[in-house]
MDAnalysis code that builds the backbone (N, CA, C; Angstrom):
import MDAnalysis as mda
import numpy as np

u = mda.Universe.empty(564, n_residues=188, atom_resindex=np.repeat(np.arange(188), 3), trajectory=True)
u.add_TopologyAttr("name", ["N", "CA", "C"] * 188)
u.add_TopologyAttr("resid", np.arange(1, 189))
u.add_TopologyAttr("resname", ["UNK", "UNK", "UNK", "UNK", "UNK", "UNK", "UNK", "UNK", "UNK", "UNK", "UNK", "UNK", "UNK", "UNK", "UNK", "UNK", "UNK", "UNK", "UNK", "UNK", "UNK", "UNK", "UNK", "UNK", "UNK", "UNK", "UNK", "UNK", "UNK", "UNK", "UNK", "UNK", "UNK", "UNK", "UNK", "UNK", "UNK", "UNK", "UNK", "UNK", "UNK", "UNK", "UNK", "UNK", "UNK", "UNK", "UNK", "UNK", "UNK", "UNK", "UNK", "UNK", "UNK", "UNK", "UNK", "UNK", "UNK", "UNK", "UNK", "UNK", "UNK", "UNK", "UNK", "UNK", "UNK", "UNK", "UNK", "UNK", "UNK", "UNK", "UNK", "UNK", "UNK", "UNK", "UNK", "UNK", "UNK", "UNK", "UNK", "UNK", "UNK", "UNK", "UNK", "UNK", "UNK", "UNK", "UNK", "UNK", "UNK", "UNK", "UNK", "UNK", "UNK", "UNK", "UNK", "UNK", "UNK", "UNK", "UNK", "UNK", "UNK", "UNK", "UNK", "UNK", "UNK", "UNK", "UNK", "UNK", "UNK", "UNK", "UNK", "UNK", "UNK", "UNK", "UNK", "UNK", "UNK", "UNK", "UNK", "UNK", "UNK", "UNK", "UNK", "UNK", "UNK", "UNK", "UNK", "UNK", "UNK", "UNK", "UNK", "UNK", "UNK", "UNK", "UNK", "UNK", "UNK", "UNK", "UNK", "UNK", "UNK", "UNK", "UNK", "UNK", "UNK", "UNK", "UNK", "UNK", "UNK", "UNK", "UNK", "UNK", "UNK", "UNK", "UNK", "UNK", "UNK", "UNK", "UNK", "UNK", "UNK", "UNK", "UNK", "UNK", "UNK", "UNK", "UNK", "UNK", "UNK", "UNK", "UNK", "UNK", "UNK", "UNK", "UNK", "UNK", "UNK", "UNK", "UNK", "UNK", "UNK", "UNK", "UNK", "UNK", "UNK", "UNK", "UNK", "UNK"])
u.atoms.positions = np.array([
    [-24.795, -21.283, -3.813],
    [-23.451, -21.586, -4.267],
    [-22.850, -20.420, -5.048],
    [-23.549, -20.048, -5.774],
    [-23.493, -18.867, -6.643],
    [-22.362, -17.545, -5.910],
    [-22.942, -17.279, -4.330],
    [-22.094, -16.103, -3.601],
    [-20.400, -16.754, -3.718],
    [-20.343, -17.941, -3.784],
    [-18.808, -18.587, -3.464],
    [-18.216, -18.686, -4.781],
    [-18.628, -18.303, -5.856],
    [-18.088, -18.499, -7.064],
    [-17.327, -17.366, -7.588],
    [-16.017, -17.293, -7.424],
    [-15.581, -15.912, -7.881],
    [-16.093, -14.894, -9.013],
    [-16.465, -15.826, -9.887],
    [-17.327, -15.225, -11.142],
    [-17.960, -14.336, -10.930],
    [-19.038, -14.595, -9.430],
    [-20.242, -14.613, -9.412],
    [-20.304, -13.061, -8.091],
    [-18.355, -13.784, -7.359],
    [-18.788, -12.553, -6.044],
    [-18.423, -11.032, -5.960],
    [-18.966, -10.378, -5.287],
    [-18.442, -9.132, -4.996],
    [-18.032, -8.673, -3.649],
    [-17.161, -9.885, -2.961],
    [-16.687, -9.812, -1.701],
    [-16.716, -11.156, -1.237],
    [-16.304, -10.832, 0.115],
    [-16.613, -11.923, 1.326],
    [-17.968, -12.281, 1.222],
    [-18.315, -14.018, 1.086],
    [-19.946, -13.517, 1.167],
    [-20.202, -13.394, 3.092],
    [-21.162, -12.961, 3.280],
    [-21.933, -12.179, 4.490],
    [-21.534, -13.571, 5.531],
    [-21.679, -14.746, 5.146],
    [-21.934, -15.830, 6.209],
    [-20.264, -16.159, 6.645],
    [-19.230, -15.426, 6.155],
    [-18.142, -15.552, 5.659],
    [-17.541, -14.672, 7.110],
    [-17.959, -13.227, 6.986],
    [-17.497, -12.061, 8.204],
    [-17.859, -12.154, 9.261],
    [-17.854, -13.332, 9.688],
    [-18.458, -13.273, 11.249],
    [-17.436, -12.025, 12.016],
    [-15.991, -12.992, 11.955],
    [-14.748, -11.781, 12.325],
    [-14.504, -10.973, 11.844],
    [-14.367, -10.794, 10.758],
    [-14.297, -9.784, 9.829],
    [-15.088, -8.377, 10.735],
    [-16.543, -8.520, 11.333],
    [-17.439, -7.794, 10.970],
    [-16.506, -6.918, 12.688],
    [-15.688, -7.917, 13.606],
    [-15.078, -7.414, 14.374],
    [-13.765, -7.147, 14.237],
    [-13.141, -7.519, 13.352],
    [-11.942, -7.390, 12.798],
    [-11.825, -6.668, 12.073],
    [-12.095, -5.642, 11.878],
    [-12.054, -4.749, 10.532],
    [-10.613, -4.590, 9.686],
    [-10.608, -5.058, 8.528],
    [-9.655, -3.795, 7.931],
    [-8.855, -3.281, 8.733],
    [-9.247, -1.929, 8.828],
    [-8.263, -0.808, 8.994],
    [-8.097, -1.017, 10.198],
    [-8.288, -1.947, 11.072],
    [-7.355, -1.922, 12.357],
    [-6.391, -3.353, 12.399],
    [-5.927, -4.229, 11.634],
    [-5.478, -5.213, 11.698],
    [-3.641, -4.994, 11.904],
    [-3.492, -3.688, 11.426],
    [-1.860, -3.243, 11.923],
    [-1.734, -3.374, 13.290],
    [-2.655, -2.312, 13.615],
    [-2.680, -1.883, 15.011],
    [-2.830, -3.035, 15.829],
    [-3.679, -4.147, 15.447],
    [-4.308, -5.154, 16.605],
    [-2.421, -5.979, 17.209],
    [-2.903, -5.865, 18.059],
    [-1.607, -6.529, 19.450],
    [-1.360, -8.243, 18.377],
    [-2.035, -8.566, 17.764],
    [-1.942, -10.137, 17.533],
    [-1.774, -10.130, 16.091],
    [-1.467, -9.033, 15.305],
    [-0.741, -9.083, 14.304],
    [0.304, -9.463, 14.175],
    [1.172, -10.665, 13.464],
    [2.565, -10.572, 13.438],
    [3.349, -10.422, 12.485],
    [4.549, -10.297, 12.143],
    [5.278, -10.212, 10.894],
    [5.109, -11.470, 9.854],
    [4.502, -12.391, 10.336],
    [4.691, -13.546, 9.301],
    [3.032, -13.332, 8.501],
    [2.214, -12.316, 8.703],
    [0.937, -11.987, 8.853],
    [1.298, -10.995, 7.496],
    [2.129, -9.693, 7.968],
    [2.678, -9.284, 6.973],
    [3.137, -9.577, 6.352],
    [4.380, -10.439, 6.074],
    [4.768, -10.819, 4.528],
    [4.089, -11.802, 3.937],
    [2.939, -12.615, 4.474],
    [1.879, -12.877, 3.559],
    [0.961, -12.361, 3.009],
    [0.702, -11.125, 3.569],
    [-0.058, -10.102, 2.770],
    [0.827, -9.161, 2.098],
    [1.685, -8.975, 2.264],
    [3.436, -8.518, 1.287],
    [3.667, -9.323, 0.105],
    [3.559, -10.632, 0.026],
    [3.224, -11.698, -1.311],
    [2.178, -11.306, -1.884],
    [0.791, -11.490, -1.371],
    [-0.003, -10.835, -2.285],
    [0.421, -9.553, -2.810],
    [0.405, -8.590, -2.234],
    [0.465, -7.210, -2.889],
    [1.437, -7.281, -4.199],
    [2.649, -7.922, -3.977],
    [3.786, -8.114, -5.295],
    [3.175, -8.645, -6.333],
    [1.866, -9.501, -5.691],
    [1.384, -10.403, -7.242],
    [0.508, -9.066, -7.610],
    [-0.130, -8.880, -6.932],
    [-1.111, -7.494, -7.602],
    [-0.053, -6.305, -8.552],
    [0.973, -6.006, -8.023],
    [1.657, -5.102, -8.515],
    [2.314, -5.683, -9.850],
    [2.816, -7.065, -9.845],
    [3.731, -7.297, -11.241],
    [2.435, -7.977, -12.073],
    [1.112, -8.280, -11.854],
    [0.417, -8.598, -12.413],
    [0.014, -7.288, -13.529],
    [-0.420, -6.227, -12.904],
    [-0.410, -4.535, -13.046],
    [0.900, -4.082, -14.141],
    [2.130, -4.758, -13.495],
    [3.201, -4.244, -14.597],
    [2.861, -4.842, -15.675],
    [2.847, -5.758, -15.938],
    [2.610, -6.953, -17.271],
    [1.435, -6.101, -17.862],
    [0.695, -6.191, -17.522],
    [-0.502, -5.530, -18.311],
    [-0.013, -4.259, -18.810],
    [0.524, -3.452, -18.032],
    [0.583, -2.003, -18.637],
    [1.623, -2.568, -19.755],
    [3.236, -2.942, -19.542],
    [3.858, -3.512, -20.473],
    [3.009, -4.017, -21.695],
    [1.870, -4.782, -21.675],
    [1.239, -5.392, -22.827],
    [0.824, -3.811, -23.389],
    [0.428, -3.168, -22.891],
    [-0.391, -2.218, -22.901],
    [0.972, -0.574, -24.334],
    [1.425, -0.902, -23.391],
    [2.667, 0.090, -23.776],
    [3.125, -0.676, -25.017],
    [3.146, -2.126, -25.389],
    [3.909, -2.573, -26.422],
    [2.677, -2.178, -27.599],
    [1.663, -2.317, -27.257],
    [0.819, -2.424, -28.509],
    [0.602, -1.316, -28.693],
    [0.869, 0.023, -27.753],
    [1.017, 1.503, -28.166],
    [2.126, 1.960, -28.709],
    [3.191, 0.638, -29.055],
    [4.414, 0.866, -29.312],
    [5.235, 1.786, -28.949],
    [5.178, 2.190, -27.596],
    [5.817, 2.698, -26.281],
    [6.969, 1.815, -25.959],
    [7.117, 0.411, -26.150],
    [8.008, -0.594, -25.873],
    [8.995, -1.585, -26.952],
    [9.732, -1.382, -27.177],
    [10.479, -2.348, -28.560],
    [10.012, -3.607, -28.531],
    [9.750, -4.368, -29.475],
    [9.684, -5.987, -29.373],
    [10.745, -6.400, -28.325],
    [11.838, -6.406, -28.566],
    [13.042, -7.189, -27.697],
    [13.068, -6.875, -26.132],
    [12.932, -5.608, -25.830],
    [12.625, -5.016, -24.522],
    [11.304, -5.597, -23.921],
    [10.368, -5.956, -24.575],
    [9.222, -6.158, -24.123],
    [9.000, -7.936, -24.184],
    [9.315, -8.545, -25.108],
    [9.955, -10.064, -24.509],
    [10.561, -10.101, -23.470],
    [11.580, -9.523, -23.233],
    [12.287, -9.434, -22.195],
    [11.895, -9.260, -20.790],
    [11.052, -8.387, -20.532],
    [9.958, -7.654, -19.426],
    [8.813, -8.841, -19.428],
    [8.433, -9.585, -19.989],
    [7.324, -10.535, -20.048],
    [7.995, -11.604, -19.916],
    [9.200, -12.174, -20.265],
    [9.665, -13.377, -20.201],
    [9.818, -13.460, -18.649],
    [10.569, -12.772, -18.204],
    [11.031, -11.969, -16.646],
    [9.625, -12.169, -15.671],
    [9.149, -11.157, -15.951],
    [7.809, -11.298, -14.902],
    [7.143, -12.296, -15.162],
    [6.517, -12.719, -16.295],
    [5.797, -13.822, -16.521],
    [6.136, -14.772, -15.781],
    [7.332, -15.243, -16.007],
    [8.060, -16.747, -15.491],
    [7.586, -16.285, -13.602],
    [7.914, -15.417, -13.743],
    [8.044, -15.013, -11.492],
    [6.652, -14.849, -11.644],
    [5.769, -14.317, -11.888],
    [4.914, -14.296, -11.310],
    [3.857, -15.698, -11.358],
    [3.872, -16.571, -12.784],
    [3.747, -17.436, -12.540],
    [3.846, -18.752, -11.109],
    [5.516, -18.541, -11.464],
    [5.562, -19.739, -10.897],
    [5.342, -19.369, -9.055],
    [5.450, -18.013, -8.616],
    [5.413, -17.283, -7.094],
    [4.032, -17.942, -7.348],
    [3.015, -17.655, -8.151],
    [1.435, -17.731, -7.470],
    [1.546, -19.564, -7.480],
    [1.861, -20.416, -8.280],
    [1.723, -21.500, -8.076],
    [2.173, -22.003, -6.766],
    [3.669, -21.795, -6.027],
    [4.532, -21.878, -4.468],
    [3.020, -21.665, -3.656],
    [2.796, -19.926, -3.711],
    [2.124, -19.369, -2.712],
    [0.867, -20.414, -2.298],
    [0.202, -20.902, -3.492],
    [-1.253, -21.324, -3.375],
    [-1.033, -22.725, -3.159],
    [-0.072, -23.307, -3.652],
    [0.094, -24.643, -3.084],
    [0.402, -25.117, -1.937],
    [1.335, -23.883, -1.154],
    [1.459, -23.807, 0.548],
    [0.414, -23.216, 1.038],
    [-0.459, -22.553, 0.898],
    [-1.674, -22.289, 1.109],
    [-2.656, -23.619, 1.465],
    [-2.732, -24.239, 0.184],
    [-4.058, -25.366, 0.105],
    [-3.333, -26.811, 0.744],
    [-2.469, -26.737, 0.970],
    [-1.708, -28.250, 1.697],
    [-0.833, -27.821, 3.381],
    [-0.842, -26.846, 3.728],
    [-0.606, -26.137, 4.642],
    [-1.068, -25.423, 5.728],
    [-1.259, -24.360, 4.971],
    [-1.878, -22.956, 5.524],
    [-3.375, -23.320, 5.875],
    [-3.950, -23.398, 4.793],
    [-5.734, -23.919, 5.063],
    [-6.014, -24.643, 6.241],
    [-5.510, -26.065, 6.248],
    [-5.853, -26.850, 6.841],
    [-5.398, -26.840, 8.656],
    [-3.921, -25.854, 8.182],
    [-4.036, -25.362, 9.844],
    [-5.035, -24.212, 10.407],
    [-5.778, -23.654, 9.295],
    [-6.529, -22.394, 10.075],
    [-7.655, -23.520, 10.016],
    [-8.134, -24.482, 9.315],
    [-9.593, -25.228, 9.491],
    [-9.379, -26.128, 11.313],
    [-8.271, -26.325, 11.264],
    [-8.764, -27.061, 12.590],
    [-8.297, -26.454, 13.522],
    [-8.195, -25.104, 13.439],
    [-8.169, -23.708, 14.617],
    [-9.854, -23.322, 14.789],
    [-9.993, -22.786, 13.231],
    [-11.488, -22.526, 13.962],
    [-12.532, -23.129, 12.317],
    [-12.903, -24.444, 12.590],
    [-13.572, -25.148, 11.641],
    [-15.150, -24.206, 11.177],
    [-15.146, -23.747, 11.728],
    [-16.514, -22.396, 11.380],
    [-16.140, -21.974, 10.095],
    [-14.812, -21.913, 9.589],
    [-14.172, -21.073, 8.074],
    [-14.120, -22.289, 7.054],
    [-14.141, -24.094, 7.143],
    [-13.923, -24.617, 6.383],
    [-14.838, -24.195, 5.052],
    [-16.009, -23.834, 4.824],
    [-16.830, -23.323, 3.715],
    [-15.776, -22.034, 2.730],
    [-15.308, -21.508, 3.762],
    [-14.884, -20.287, 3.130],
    [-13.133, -20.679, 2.071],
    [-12.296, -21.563, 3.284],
    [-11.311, -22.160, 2.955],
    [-11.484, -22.678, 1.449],
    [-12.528, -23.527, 1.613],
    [-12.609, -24.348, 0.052],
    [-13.160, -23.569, -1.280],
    [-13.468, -22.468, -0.604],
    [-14.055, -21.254, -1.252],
    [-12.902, -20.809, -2.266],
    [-11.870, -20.277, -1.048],
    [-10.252, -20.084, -1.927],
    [-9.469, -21.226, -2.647],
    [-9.895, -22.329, -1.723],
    [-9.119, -23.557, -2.489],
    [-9.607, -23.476, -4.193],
    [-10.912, -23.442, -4.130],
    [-11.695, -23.115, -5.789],
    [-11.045, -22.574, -6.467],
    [-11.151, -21.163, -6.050],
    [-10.317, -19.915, -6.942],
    [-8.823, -20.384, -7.212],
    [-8.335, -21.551, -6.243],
    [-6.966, -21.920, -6.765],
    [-7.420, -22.484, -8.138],
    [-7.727, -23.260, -7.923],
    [-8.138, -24.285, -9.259],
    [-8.233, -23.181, -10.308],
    [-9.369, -22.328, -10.175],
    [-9.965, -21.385, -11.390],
    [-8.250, -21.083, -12.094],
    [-7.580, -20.524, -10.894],
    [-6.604, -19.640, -11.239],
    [-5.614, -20.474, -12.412],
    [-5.814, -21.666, -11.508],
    [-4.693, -22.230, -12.493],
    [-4.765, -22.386, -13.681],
    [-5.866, -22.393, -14.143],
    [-6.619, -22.458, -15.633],
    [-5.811, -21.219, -16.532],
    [-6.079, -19.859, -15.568],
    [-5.694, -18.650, -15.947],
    [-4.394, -18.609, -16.412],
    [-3.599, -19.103, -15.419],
    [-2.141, -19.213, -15.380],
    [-2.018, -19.862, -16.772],
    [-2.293, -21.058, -16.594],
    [-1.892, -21.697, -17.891],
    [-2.156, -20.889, -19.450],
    [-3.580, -20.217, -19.565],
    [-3.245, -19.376, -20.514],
    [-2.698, -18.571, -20.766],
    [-2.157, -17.850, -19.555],
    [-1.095, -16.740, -19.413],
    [0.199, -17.323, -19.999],
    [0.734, -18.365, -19.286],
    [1.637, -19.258, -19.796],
    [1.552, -19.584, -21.070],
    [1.045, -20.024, -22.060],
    [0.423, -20.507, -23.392],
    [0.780, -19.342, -24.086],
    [-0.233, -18.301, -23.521],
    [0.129, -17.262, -25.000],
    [1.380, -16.563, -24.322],
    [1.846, -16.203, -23.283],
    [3.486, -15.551, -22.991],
    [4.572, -15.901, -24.053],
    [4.510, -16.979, -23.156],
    [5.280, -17.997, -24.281],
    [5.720, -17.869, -25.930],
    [4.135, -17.641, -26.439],
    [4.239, -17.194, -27.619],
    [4.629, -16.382, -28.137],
    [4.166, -15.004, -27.291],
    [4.948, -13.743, -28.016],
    [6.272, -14.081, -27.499],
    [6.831, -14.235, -26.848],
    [8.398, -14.329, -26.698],
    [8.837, -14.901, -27.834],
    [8.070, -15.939, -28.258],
    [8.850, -17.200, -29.200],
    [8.646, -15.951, -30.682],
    [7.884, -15.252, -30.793],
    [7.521, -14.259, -31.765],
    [9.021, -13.108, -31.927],
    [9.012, -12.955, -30.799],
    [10.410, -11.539, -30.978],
    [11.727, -12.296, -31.481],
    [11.558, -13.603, -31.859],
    [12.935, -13.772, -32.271],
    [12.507, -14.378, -33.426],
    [11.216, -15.045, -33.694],
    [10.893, -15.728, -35.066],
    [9.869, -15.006, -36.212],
    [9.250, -14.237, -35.537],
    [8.371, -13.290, -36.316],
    [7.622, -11.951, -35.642],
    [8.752, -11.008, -35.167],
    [7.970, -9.701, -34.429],
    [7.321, -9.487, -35.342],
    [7.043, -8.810, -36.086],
    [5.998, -8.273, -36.892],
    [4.302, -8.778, -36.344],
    [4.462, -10.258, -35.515],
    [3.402, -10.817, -35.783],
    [3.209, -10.898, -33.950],
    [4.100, -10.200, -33.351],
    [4.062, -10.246, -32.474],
    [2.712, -9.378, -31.119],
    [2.359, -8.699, -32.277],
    [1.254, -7.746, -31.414],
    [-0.048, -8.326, -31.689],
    [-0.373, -9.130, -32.934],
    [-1.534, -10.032, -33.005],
    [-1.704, -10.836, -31.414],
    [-0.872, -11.327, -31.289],
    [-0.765, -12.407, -30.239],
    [-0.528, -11.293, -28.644],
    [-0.147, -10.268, -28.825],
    [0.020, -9.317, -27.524],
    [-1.389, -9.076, -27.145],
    [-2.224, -8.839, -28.031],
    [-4.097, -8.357, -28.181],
    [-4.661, -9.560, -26.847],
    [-4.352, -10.670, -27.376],
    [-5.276, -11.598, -26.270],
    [-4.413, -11.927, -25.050],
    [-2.996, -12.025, -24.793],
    [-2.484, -11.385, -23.548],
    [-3.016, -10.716, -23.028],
    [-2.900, -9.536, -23.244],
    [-3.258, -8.638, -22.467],
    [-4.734, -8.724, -21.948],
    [-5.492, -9.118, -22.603],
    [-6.497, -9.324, -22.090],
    [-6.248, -10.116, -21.250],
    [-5.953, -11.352, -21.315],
    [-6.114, -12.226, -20.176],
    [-5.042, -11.723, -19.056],
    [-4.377, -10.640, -19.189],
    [-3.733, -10.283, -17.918],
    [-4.651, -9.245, -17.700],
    [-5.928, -8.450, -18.138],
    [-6.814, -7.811, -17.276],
    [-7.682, -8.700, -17.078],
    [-8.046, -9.970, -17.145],
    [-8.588, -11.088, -16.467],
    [-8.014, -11.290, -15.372],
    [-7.029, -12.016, -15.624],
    [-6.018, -12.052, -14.116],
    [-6.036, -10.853, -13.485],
    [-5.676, -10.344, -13.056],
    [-5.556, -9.054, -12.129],
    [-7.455, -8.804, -11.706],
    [-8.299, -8.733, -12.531],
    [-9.170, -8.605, -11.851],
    [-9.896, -9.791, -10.933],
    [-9.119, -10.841, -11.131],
    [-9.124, -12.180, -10.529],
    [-8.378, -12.040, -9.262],
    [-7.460, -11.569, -9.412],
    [-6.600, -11.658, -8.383],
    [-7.020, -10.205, -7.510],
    [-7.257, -9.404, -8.009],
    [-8.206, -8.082, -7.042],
    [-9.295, -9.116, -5.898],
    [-9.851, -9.518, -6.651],
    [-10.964, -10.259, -6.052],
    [-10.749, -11.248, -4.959],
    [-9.772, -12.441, -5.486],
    [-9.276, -13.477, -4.492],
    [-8.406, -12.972, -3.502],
    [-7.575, -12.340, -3.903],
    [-6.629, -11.894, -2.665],
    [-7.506, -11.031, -2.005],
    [-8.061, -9.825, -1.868],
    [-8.644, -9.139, -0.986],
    [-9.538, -10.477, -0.428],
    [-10.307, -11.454, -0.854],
    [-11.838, -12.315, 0.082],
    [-10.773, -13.183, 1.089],
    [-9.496, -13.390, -0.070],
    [-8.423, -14.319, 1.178],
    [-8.187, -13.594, 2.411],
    [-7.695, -12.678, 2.332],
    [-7.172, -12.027, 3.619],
    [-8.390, -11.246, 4.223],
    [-9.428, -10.844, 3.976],
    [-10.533, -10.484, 4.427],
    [-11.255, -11.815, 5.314],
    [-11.247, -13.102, 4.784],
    [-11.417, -14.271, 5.927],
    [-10.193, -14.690, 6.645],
    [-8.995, -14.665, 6.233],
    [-7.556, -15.443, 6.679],
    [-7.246, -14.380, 8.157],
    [-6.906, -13.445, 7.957],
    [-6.289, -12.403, 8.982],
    [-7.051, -12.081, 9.967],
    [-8.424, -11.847, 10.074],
    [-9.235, -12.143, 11.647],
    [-8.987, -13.501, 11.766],
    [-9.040, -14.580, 11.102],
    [-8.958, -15.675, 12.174],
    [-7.113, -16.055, 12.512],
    [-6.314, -15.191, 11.853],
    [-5.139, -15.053, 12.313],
    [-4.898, -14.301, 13.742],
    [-6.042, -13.222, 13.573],
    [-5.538, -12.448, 15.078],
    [-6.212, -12.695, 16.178],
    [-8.160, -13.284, 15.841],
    [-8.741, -13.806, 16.417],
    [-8.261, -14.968, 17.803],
    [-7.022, -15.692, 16.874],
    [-6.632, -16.712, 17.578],
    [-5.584, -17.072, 18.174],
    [-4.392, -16.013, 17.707],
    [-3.089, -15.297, 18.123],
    [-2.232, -16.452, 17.472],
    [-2.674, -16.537, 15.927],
    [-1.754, -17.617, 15.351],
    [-0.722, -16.688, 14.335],
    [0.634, -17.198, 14.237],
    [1.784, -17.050, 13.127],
    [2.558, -15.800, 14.028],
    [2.334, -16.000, 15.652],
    [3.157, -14.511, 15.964],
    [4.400, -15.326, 16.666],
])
């Protein structure tokens, strides 16, 4: 159980790449059964990786005081709220949707499916603390900046939690999702 636990993995586990191991990566542009709806779901991920990345450096820059309190509420209120609520949309059309049409295409992936369904759950945990302390420093730049970088310290951490969460899940998602997308000539 241990390989399926994001905690725990460092990839696809092995029983996972059947396609994969013919599907590689670096040819999934090229393959004839790629389609555009293929891309802008792997175009969603990448935006969460990237504004996940901004937020952090932003945390990063405020507590180097590179960033004003007000500017930097501002930049966190902004992304926070979008990136939030985008990963909640994405993963919920994912796990009531998306999943369950690739499980009864090729039921060989249901292990792996519930694999990601997990990491939803985990995530949401994440989210919510992201949410929790965001929240806070915002509520800080108008009621007590001064006290506002105490509370920036464990942000930021938990946005290099997240992001290395989301390094992890999004690459094992589309590392199982997209061979059995082209495998089967589905979303063109």
């Amino acid at each position: 159980m241990t390989q399926y636990d994001i905690t725990q993995r460092e990839g696809l586990p092995n029983d996972l790449q059947t396609l994969l191991r013919d599907l590689p990566r670096d040819g999934w542009e090229a393959h004839p059964n790629f389609a555009r709806a293929t891309r802008n779901w792997m175009g969603a991920h990448q935006k969460f990786r990237a504004l996940g990345t901004a937020l952090q450096g932003d945390a990063e820059d405020f507590l180097d005081t590179r960033i004003p309190e007000e500017r930097y509420a501002e930049r966190l209120a902004h992304g926070g709220h979008a990136l939030v609520q985008h990963l909640h949309g994405h993963h919920a059309w994912e796990d009531h949707r998306f999943f369950p049409e690739l499980e009864a295409v090729d039921p060989r992936f249901a292990r792996g499916l519930e694999m990601l369904e997990s990491d939803h759950v985990a995530l949401d945990g994440l989210l919510d603390t992201l949410t929790r302390q965001g929240n806070r420093v915002v509520q800080l730049a108008t009621l007590a900046p001064a006290q506002m970088g105490e509370e920036a310290r464990p942000l930021r951490d938990t946005l290099e939690r997240l992001n290395r969460f989301l390094l992890r899940h999004l690459t094992d998602e589309e590392d199982l999702v997209v061979p059995i997308l082209l495998h089967h000539k589905l979303r063109g």
